[in-house]
C-alpha positions as CSV (number, residue, x, y, z in Angstrom):
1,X,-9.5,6.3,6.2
2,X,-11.3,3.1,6.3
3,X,-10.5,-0.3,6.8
4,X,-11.2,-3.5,4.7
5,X,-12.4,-6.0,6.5
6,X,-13.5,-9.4,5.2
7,X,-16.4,-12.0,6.5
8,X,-15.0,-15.7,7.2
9,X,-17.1,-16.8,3.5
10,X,-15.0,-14.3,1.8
11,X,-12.0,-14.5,3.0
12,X,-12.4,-17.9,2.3
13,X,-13.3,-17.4,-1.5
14,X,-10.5,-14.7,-1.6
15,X,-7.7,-17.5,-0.5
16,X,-9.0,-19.9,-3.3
17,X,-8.6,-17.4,-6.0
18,X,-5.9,-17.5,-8.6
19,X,-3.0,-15.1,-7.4
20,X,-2.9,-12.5,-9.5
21,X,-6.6,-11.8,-9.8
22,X,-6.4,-12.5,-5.5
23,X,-3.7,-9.7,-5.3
24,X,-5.4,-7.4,-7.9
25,X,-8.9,-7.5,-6.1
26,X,-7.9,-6.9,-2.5
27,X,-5.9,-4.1,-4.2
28,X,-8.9,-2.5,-5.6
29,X,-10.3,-2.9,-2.2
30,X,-7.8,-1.1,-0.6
31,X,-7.2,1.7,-3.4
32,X,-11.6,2.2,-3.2
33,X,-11.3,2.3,0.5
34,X,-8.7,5.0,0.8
35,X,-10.0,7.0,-1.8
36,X,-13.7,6.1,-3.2
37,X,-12.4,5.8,-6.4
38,X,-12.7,2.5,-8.3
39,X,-15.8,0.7,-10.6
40,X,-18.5,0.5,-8.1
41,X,-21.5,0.1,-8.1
42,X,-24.6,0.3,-5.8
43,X,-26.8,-2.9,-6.6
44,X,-30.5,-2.5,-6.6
45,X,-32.5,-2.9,-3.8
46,X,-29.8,-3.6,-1.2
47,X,-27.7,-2.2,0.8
48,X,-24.8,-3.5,-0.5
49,X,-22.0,-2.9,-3.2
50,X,-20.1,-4.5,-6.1
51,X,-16.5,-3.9,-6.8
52,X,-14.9,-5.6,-10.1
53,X,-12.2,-7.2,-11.3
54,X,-12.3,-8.7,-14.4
55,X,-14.9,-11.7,-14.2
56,X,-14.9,-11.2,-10.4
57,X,-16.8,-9.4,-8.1
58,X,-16.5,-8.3,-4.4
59,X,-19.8,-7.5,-3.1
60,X,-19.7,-5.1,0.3
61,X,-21.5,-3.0,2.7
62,X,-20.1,0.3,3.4
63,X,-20.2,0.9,7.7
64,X,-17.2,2.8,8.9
65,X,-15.1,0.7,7.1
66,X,-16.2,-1.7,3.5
67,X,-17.1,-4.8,4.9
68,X,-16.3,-7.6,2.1
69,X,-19.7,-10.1,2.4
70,X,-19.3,-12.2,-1.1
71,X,-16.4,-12.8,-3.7
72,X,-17.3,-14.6,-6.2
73,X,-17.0,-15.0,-10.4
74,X,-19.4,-12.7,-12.0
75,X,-21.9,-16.1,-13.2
76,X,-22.0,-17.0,-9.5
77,X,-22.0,-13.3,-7.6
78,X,-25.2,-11.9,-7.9
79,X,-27.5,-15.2,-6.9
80,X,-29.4,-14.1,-3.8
């Protein structure tokens, strides 16, 4: 089973979220994790992931465990 784990920026961005959309997302996270089921989706040209939530998105990299980079609103998330 893997583990989420979240970088300092995104846990940051996770804290400052409204609270339901804050509890919703991290259980998505957790739900994709154990399972592999959820709406993700392999972006183009990285190595990375999006999972969403509404007009959020939690992009990740997938090591041993999903490694939460980015959350951000869906206007703001996919900037490089």
């Amino acid at each position: 089973m893997r583990q989420v784990l979240y970088e300092r920026t995104a846990r940051r961005a996770l804290d400052r979220m409204p609270a339901g959309d804050r509890h919703a997302l991290d259980r998505k996270l957790r739900h994709y994790a154990a399972t592999g089921e959820g709406d993700v989706k392999k972006l183009v040209g990285t190595e990375h992931y999006r999972l969403r939530h509404g007009d959020w998105r939690a992009i990740f990299i997938l090591t041993g465990d999903v490694v939460v980079v980015k959350i951000a609103h869906r206007r703001e998330a996919y900037a490089r």
